[in-house]
C-alpha positions as CSV (number, residue, x, y, z in Angstrom):
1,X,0.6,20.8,32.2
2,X,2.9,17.5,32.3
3,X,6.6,18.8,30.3
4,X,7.8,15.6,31.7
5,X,10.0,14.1,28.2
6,X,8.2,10.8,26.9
7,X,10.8,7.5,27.7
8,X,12.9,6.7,24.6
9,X,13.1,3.6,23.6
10,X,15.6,0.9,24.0
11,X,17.3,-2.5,23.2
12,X,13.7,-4.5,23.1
13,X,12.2,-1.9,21.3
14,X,14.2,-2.2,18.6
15,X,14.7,-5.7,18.5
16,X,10.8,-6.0,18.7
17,X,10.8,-3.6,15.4
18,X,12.5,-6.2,13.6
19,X,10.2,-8.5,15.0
20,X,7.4,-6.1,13.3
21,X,8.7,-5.7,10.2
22,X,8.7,-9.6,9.1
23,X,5.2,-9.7,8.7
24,X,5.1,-6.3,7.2
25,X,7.3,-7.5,4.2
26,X,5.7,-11.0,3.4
27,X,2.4,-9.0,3.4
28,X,2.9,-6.6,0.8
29,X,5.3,-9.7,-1.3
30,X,2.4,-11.3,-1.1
31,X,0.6,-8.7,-3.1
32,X,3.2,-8.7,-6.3
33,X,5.2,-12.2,-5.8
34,X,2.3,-14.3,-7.8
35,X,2.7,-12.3,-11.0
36,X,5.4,-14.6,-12.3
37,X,3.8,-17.5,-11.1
38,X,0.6,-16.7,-13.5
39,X,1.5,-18.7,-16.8
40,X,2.9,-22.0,-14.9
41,X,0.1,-21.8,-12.5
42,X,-2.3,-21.2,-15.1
43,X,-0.9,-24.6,-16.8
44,X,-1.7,-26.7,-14.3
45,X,-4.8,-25.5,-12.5
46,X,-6.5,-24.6,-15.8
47,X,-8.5,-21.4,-14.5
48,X,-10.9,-19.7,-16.6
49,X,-10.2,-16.2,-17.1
50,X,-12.7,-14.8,-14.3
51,X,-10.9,-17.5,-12.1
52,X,-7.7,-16.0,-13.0
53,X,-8.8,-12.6,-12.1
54,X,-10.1,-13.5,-8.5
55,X,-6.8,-15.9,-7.6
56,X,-4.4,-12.2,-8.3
57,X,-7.2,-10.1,-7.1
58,X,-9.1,-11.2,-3.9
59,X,-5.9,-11.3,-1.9
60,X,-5.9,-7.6,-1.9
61,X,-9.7,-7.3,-2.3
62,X,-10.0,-8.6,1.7
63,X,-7.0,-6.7,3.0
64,X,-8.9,-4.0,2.0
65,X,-12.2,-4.8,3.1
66,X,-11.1,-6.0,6.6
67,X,-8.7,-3.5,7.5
68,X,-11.1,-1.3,9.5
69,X,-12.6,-4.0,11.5
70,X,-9.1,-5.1,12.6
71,X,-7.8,-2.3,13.5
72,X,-10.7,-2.0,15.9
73,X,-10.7,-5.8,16.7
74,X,-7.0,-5.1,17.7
75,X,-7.9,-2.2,20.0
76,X,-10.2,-4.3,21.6
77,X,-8.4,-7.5,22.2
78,X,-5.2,-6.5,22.0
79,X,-2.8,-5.7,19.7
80,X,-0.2,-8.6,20.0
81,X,-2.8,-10.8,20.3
82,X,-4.1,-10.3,17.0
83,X,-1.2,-9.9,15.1
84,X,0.1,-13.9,16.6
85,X,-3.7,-14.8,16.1
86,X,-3.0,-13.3,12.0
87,X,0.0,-14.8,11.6
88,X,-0.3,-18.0,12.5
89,X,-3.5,-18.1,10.2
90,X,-1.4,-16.4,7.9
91,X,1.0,-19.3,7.5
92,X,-1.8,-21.8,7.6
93,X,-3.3,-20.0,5.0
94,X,0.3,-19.8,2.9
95,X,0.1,-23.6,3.2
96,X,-3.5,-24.4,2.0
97,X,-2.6,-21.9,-1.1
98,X,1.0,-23.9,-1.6
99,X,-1.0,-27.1,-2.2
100,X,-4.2,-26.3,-3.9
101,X,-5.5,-28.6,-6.1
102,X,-8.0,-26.4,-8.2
103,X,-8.3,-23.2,-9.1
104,X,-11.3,-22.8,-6.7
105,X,-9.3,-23.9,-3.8
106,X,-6.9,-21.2,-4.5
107,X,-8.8,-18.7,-4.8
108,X,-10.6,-19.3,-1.4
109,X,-7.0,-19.6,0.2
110,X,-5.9,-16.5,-1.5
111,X,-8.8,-15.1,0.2
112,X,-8.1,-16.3,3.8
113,X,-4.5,-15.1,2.9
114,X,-5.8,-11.9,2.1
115,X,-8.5,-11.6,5.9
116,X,-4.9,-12.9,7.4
117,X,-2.8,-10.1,6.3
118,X,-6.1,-7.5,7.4
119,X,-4.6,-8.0,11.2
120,X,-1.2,-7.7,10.6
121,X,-0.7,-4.3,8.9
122,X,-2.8,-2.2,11.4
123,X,-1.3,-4.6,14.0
124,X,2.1,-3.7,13.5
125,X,1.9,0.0,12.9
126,X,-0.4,0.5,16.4
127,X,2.0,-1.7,18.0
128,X,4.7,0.9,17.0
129,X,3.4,3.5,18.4
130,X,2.8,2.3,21.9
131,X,6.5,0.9,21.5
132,X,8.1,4.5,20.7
133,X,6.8,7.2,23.1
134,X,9.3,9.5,21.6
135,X,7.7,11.8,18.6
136,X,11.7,11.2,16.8
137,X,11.9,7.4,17.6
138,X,8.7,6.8,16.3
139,X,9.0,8.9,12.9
140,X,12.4,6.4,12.0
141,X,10.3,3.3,13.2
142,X,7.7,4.5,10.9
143,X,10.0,5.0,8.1
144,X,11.4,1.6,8.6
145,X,7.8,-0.2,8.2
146,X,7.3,1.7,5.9
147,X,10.5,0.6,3.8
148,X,10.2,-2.7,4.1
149,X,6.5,-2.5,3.1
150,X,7.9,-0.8,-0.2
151,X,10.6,-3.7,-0.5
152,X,8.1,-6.3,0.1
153,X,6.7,-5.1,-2.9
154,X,9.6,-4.6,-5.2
155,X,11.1,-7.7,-4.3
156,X,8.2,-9.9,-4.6
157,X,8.4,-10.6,-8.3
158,X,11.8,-10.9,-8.2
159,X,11.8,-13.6,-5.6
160,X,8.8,-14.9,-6.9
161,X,11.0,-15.8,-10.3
162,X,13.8,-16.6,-8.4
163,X,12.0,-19.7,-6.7
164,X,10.0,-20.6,-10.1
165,X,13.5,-21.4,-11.5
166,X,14.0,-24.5,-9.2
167,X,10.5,-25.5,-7.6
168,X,6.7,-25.5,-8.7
169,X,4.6,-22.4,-8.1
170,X,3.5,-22.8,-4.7
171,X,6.6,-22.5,-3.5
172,X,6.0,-18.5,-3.5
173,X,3.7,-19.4,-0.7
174,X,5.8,-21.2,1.6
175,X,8.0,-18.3,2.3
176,X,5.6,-17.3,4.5
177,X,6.1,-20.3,7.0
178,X,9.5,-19.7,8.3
179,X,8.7,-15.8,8.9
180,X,5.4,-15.9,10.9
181,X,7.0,-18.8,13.1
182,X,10.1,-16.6,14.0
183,X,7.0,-14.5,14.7
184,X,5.4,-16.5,17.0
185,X,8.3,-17.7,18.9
186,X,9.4,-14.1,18.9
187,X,6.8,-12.1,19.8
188,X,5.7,-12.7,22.8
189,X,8.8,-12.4,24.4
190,X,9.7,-8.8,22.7
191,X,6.5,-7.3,21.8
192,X,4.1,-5.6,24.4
193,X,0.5,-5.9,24.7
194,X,-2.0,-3.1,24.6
195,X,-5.9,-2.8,24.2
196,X,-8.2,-0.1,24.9
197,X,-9.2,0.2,28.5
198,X,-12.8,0.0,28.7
199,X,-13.4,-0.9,25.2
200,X,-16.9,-2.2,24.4
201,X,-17.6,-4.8,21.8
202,X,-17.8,-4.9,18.3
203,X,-20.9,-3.6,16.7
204,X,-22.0,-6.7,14.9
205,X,-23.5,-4.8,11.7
206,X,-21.5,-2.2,11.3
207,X,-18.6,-5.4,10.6
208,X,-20.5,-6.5,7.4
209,X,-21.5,-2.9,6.5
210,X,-17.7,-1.7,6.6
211,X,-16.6,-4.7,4.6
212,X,-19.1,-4.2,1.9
213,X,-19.0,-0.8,1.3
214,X,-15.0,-1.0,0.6
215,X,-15.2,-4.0,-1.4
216,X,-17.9,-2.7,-3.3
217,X,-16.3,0.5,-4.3
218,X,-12.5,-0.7,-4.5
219,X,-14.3,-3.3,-7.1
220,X,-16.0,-0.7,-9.0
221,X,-13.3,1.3,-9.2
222,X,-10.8,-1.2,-10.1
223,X,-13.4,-2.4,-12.9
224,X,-14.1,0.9,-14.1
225,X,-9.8,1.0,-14.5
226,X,-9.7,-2.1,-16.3
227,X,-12.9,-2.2,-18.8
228,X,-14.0,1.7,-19.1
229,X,-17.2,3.2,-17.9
230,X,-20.1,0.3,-17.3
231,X,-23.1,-0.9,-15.9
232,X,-21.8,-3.1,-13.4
233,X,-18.5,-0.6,-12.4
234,X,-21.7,2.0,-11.9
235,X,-23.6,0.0,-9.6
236,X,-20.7,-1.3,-7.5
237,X,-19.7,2.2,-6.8
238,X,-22.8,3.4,-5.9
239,X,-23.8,0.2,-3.7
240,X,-20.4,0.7,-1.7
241,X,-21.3,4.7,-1.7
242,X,-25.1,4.2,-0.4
243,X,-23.9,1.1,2.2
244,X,-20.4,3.7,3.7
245,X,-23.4,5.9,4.0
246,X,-25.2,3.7,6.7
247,X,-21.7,2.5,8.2
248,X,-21.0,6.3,8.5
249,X,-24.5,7.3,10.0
250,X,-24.0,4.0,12.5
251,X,-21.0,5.3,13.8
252,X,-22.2,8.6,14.9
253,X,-24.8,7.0,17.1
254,X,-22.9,3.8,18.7
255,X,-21.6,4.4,22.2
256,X,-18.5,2.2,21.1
257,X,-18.1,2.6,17.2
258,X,-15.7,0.5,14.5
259,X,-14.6,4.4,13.7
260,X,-14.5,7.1,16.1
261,X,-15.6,9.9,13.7
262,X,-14.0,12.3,16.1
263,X,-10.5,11.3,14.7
264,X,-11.4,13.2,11.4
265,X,-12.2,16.3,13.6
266,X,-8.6,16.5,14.1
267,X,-6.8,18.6,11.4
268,X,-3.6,17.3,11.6
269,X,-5.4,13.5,11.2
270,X,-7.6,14.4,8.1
271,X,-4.5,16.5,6.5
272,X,-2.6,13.8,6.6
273,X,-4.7,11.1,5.6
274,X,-5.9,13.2,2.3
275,X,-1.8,13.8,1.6
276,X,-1.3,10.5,1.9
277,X,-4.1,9.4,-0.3
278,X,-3.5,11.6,-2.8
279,X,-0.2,11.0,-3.2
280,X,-0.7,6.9,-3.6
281,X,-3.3,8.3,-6.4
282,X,-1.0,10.3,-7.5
283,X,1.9,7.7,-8.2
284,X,-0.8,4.6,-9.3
285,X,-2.2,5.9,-12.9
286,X,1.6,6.6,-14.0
287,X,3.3,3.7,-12.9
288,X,0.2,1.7,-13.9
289,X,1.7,3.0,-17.5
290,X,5.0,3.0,-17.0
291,X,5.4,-1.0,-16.5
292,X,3.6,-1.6,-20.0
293,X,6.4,0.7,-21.5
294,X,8.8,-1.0,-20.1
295,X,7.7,-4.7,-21.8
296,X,5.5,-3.1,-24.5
297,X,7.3,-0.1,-25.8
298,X,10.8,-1.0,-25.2
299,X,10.1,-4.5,-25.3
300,X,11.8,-5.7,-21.9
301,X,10.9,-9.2,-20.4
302,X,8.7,-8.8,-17.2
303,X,11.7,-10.0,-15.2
304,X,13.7,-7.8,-16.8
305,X,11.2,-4.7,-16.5
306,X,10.7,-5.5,-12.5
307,X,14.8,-4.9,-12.4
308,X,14.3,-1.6,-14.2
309,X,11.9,-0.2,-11.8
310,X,14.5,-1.1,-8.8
311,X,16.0,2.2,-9.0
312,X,13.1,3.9,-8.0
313,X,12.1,1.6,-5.3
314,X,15.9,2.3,-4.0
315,X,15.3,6.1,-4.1
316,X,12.1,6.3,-2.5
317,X,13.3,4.2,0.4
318,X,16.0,6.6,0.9
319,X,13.8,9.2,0.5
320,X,11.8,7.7,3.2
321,X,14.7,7.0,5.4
322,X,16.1,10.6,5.3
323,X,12.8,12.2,6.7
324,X,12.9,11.3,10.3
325,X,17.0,12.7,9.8
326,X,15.6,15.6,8.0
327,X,12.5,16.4,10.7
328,X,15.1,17.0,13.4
329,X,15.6,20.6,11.9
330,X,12.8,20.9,9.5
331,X,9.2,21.4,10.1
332,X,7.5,18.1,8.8
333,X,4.9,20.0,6.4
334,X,8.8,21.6,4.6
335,X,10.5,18.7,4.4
336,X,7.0,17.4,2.6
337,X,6.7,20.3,0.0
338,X,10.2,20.3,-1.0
339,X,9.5,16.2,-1.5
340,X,6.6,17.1,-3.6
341,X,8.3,19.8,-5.2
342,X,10.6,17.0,-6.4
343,X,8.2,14.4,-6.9
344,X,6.6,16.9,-9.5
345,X,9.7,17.3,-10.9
346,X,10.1,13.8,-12.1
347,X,6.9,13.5,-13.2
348,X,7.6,16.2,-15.3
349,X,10.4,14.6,-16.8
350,X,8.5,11.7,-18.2
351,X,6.5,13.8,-19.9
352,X,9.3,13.8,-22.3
353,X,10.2,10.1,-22.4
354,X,10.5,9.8,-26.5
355,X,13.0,7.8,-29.0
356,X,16.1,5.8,-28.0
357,X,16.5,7.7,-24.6
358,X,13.0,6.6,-23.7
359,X,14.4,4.0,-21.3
360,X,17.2,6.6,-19.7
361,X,14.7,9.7,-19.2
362,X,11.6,7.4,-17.8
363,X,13.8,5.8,-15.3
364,X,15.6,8.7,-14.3
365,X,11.7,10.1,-13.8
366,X,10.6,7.7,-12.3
367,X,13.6,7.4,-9.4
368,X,12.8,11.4,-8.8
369,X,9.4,10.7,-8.1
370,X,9.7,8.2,-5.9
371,X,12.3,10.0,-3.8
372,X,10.5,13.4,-3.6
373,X,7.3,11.3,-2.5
374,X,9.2,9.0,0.3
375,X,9.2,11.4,2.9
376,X,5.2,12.2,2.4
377,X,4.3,8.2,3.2
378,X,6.7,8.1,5.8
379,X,5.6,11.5,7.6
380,X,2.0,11.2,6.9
381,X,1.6,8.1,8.1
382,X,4.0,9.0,11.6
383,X,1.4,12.0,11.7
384,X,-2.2,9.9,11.4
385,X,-1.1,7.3,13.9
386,X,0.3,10.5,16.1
387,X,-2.7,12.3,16.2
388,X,-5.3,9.4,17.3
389,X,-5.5,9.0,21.1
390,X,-3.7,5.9,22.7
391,X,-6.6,3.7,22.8
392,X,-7.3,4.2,19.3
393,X,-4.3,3.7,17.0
394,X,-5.4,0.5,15.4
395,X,-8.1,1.5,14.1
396,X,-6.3,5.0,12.9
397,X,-3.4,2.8,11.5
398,X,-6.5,0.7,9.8
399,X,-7.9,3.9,8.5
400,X,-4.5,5.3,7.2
401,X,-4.2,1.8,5.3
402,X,-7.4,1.8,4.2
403,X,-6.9,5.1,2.3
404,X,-3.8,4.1,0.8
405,X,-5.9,1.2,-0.7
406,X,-8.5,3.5,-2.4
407,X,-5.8,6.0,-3.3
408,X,-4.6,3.5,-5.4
409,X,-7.8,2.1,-7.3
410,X,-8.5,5.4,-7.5
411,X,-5.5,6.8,-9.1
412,X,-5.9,3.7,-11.7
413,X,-9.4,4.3,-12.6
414,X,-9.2,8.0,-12.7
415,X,-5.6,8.5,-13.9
416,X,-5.3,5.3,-16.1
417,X,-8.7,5.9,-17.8
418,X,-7.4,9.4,-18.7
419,X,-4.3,7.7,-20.2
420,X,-6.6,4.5,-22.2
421,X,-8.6,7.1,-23.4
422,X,-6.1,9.3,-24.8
423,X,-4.5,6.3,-26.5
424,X,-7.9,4.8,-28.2
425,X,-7.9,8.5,-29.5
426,X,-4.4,8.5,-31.2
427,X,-4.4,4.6,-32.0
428,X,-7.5,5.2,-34.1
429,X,-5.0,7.0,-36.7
430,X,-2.2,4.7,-36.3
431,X,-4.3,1.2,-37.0
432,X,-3.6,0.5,-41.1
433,X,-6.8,0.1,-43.4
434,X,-7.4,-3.7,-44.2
435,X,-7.3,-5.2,-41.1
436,X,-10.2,-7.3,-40.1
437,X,-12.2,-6.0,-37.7
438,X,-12.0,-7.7,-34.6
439,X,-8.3,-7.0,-35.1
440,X,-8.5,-3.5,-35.7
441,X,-10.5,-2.9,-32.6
442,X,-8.2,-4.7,-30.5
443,X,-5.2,-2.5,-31.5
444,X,-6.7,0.3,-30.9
445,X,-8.1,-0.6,-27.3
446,X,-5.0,-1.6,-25.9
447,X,-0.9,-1.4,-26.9
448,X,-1.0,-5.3,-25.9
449,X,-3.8,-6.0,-28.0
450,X,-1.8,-4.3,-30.7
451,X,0.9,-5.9,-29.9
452,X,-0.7,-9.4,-30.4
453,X,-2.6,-8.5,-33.7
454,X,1.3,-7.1,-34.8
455,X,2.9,-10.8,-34.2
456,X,-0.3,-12.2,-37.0
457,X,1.3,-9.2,-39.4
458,X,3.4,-9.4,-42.6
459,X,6.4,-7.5,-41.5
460,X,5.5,-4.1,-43.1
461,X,2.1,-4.1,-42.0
462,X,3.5,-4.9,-38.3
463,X,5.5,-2.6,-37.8
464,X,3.5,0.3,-39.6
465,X,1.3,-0.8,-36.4
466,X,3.6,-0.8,-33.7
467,X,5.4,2.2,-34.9
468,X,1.8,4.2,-34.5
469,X,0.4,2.4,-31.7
470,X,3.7,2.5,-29.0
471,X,3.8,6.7,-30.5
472,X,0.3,6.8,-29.0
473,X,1.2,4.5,-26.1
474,X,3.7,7.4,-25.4
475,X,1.7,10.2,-25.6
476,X,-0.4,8.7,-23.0
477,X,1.9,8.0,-21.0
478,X,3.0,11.6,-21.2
479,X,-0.9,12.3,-20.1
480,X,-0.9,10.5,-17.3
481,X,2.8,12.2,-15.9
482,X,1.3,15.6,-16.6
483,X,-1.3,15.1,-14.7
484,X,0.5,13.2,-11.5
485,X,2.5,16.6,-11.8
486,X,-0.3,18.3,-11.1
487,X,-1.8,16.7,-8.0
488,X,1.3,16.5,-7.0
489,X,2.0,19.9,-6.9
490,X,-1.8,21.0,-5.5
491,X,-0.7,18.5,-2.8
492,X,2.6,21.1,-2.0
493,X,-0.5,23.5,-1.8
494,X,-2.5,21.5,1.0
495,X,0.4,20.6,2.8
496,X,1.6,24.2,3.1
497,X,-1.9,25.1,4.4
498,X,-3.0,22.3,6.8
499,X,0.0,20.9,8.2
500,X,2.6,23.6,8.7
501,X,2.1,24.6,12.2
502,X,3.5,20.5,13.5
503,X,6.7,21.1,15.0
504,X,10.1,20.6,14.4
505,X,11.9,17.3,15.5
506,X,8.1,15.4,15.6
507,X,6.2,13.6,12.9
508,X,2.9,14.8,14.6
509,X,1.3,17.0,17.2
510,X,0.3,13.8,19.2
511,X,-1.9,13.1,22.1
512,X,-0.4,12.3,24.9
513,X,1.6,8.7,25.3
514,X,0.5,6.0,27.6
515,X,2.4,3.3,28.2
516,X,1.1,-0.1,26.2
517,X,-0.8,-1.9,29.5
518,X,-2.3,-5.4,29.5
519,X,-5.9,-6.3,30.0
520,X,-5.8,-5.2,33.6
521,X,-4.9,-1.9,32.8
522,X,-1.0,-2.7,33.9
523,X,1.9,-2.0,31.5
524,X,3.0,-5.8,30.2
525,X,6.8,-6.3,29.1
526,X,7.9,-3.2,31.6
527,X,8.1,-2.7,35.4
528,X,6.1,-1.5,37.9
529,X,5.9,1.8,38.9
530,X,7.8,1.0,42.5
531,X,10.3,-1.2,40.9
532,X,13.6,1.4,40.7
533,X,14.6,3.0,37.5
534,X,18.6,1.5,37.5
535,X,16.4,-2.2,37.0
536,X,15.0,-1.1,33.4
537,X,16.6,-1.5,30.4
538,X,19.8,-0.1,30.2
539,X,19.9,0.9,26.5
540,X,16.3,2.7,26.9
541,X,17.5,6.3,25.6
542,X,20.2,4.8,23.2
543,X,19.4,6.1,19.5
544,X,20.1,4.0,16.1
């Protein structure tokens, strides 16, 4: 049995993290910076409504679709190799998007932007763990992706506006430039390479097969979040369902597969991955509801609304941060439940957001939730990419990000509908007799449509409305934080059960490390095994 202690990381490894974490935050601004941008861009591109749709939602259509063939792509041809190969198209891409022309032109640049960022997320994360051999480095690199993935996101409206005040909408793309060619200067110098020795090619079909089947389903789901139960939201989940199904059945009999179905064999893999699911699911139906309070109950600007929701983006970084601190003397599946435990906590308290302390109790909620949860992402994700074998954490770190993705159409469709439907239910009551139809049926199928038929009121009449409708708004948003409560406490339950045997002081009960190698099978960006130890990197074993 080899005891011998996996080599810390030093100086270049760190340095090479920050080198990592660029593309990490532009990819997930690039999901939420555009929101801001919608009206001007709208003025002078002149999109239709479905063209509207597709330019905010085929960027993250792709990245989910080609997240799974990347990660295997990645394993294949190597890791850095892809993620300088993504980036550069990525700022190519950011370019093309920056001076389209039309609203088709956008939306096909969105949609390279969108196979772009597919290589860098399961790029970085794969490269991380072939950069930190030790279980506790590699938990605080984790949490550190993970926190800048999570202020990508936060900060991308808000620097989205920022820009918007001085320069014309594609400016929001450009940022992107600068990054990914610190990237490419960067990279190769500080990042190692690593593929999978002896890895075949790529299936050909199962390529299309995976990207259909998750585009079909995350669009079905999304659809059925967005318009109710319909014909088309049926048929798109069940294509995606009956095409996985082929993927799935390919997999088992290719000598070289996109997915190794083995890695689900492994508990601490599958536990981990469902956690993590389950809690994006978990969180996406409530805040789904909790940013139309902010501008439609309380009536806050959208700027204004993204600066209310920093708090909890603040506390579930720290919450992120303190797990690897936490894991030191802490099994990984307690410092989980007692997250949980928490998160549940807050969603509880926003089941009694009511009346002029709305704002105060929903935000205080709301920055509890996202605390307790922290930890899970961080942990659960240090746990899937630590239980895959060497050769195959791209396409676990593709998997990992994959479920994220359908946690989160999931939790809208399923969570949200719960919530739409309990407010058609209430609004019925609250809509006044004498409104014309179409008006009354638009009040009571949304609080914005409500809110729009209010502004074509007499006074009286309008706020009658709004008074009834923003009461039933609230009571489904009370719906939806009961029932994030509850998942979140059955996942306290499964994470008790599945994953309390992982150690203390590791993130996951990994397989063992191997030094990243080059395509000859030779570790690239470290020395040979004769060259002597006191010519290595002096800081390897220093600690942040």
């Amino acid at each position: 049995m080899n005891t011998t202690a996996p080599e810390r990381a030093g100086r270049r490894e760190w340095t090479g993290l920050a080198v990592l974490v660029l593309p990490t935050l532009l990819v997930s601004m690039d999901l939420t910076v555009l929101h801001l941008a919608v009206p001007v861009l709208s003025a002078d591109l002149r999109p239709t409504g479905t063209q509207l749709l597709w330019i905010t939602d085929i960027y993250g259509f792709l990245i989910a679709g080609c997240l799974i063939t990347m990660g295997a792509l990645g394993d294949r041809i190597g890791r850095r190799r892809l993620l300088l190969t993504g980036g550069a198209a990525f700022g190519v891409a950011s370019v093309l998007a920056a001076l389209s022309t039309s609203a088709e032109v956008l939306v096909v640049t969105r949609g390279l932007l969108g196979v772009a960022g597919a290589t860098l997320m399961p790029s970085t994360l794969s490269l991380i763990r072939h950069m930190f051999h030790d279980p506790a480095q590699r938990t605080f690199a984790i949490s550190t992706w993970m926190t800048t993935f999570m202020v990508g996101g936060a900060i991308g409206p808000l620097v989205g506006g920022a820009l918007l005040e001085r320069f014309w909408w594609g400016s929001v793309f450009l940022l992107a430039v600068p990054v990914m060619l610190l990237l490419l200067v960067l990279g190769p110098v500080l990042l190692p390479e690593y593929r999978a020795p002896g890895a075949g090619r790529i299936d050909v079909l199962s390529v299309p097969l995976s990207l259909v089947a998750v585009l079909t389903v995350v669009y079905g789901i999304k659809r059925l979040a967005e318009h109710g139960a319909d014909g088309i939201a049926a048929v798109a989940v069940l294509v995606g369902l009956a095409v996985g199904a082929l993927f799935l059945r390919r997999q088992r009999v290719l000598d070289d597969p996109l997915i190794d179905l083995r890695l689900f064999s492994e508990r601490t893999f599958s536990a981990a991955l469902s956690t993590q699911t389950l809690g994006v699911f978990a969180m996406a139906g409530t805040q789904f509801f909790i940013n139309q309070y902010l501008q439609l109950v309380e009536g806050l600007s959208p700027l204004e609304a993204g600066l209310w929701t920093l708090p909890s983006t603040v506390s579930g970084i720290v919450g992120a941060m303190l797990a690897p601190v936490v894991v030191r003397t802490l099994r990984p599946a307690y410092t989980m439940a007692v997250g949980l435990v928490l998160a549940a906590l807050g969603f509880a308290t926003m089941t009694q957001v009511d009346g002029d302390a709305g704002l105060a109790v929903l935000v205080t909620g709301f920055v509890v939730s996202s605390f307790g949860l922290g930890p899970t992402m961080t942990l659960t994700t240090d746990m899937i990419i630590g239980s895959a074998p060497p050769e195959r954490a791209g396409a676990a770190s593709a998997v990992s990000e994959t479920g994220s993705e359908f946690g989160l159409a999931m939790g809208l469709a399923v969570i949200g509908s719960v919530g739409t439907a309990v407010y058609r239910a209430d609004a019925a009551d609250a809509v006044p007799d004498g409104l014309p139809a179409d008006a009354a049926e638009a009040a009571r199928d949304t609080l914005g449509g409500a809110v729009d038929v209010a502004g074509r009121l007499p006074a009286e009449q309008a706020a009658r409305l709004l008074e009834g409708t923003r009461d039933a708004f609230t009571g489904a948003l009370h719906t939806t934080a009961f029932l994030s409560c509850v998942v979140t406490l059955g996942l306290v339950v499964l994470v008790m059960t599945t994953l309390r045997r992982v150690p203390v002081g590791a993130g996951a009960q990994g397989h063992g490390e191997a030094p990243p190698e080059d395509g000859e099978g030779r570790p690239e960006n470290t020395p040979r095994e004769d060259t002597p130890r006191e010519n290595k990197d002096s800081a390897h074993g220093s600690r942040p």
